[in-house]
N, C-alpha and C positions, 0 to 999 in steps of 0.2 A: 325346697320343701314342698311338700304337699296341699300347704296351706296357699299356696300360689296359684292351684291351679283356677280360682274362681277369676282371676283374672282374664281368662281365658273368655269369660262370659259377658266378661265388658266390650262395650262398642265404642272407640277401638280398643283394643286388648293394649297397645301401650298411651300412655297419654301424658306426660313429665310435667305438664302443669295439673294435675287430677290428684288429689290427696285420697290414698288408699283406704285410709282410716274413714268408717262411715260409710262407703260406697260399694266394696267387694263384701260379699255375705262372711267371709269367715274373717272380716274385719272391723265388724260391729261390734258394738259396746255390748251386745249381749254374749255375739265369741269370746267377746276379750273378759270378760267375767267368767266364763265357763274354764279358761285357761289360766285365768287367776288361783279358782278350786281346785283345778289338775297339779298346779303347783302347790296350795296351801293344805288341802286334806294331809298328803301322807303327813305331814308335821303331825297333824294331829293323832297319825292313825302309827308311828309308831310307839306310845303310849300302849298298844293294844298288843298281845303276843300273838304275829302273824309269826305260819311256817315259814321255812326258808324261802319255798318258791311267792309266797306273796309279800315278800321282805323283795324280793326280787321284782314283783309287778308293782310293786308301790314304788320303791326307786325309781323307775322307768317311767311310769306318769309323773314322776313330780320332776324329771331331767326333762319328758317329754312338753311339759307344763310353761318350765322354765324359757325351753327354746322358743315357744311359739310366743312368751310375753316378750322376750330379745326382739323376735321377729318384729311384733308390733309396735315395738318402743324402736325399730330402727325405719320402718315405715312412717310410723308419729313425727322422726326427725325429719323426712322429707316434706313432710308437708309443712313446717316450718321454714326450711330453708329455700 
């Protein structure tokens, strides 16, 4: 995912004791809020009658939403274990 690449920016880029969560920018609690809404909005937003094609871009931010909160809840697991 794309969401990886700020890793990239860490010194060193890999580090297996270094907990991702809090430390990579698109892994802060303000990201991880912002992809909480990518997920929660279309809930809200098919109450509302979108055309087809935005029945289509709301699906896709809330699957798009969904995968990056996977991501961070499987990153969240490593820094547990």
């Amino acid at each position: 995912m794309v969401v990886d690449a700020d890793h990239l920016l860490a010194n060193p880029v890999y580090d297996p004791n270094r907990c991702s969560i809090g430390f990579h920018p698109l892994h802060t609690i303000w990201a991880i809020a912002v992809y909480i809404l990518m997920f929660m909005i279309p809930f809200y937003l098919k109450s509302w009658k979108l055309s087809e094609a935005g029945e289509k871009w709301n699906f896709r931010i809330q699957l798009t939403g969904l995968g990056l909160l996977i991501h961070m809840l499987l990153d969240g697991l490593d820094c547990i274990v």
